[in-house]
N, C-alpha and C positions, 0 to 999 in steps of 0.2 A: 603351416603355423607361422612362417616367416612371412606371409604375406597376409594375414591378421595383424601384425603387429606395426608390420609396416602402415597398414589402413589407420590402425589407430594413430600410429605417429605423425599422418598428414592430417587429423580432424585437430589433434593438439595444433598444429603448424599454420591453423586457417585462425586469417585475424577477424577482429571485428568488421573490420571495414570491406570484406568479403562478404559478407551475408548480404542475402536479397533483402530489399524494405518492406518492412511489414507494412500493416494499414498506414497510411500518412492520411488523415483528416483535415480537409479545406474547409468546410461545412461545420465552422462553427455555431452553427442554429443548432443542427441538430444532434450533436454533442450534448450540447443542456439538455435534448429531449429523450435523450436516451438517458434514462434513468435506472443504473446499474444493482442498485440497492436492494430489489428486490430477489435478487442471487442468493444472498450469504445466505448460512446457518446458523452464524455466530455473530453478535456484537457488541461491539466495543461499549463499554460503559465508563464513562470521566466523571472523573468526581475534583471538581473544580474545587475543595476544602484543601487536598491532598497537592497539587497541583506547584510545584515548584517554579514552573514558565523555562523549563528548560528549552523549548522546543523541538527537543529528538524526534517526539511524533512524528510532527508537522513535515518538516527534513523529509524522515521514511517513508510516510505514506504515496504509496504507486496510484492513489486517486486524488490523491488533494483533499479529501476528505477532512482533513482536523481545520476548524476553522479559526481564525486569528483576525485577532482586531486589537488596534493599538499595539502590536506587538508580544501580546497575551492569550493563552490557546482560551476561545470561550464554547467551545463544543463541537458538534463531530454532524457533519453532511452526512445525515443516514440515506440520504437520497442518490447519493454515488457508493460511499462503503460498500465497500464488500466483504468485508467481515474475516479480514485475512490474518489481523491479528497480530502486524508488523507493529504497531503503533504501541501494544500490551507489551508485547515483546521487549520493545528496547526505554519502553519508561523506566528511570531507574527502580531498582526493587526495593530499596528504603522509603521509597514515594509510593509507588503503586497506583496512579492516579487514575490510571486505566486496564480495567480487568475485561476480560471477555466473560459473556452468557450465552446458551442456548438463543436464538430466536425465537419471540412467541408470533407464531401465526396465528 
């Protein structure tokens, strides 16, 4: 049992800067060609009425997917999204500017 505990207490004690690197990407071409989009389940729906320009989204999203022009969110890269849902999440809840849906295939 002592030596469970101990294992956990070295996984807490490993820093970030210990981890192997993940994918590192050079090949910016094929980046844009890889087109992640067609994964989700879910996605995000903005309703630009609703839309305060806080840019929480923009911030969260793990794909760059909320898109910004002039410093304004003006819609959402369905072509990377991945329909994670980070973006619905942390819009405020008196806004709502962004809900998730089902995916229609």
């Amino acid at each position: 049992m002592k030596e469970k505990i101990d294992s956990e207490a070295q996984c807490l004690l490993i820093s970030w800067r210990n981890l192997p690197c993940g994918a590192i990407l050079t090949d910016t071409k094929r980046i844009k060609e890889n087109k992640t989009g067609a994964w989700r389940s879910e996605r995000p729906i903005y309703d630009e009425k609703k839309c305060i320009q806080c840019l929480v989204c923009w911030i969260y999203c793990p794909d760059a997917s909320i898109l910004v022009q002039d410093g304004k969110v003006v819609g959402i890269n369905y072509d990377y999204c991945k329909g994670c849902g980070i973006c619905a999440s942390v819009c405020p809840k008196k806004v709502q500017a962004i809900r998730m849906e089902k995916e229609k295939k």
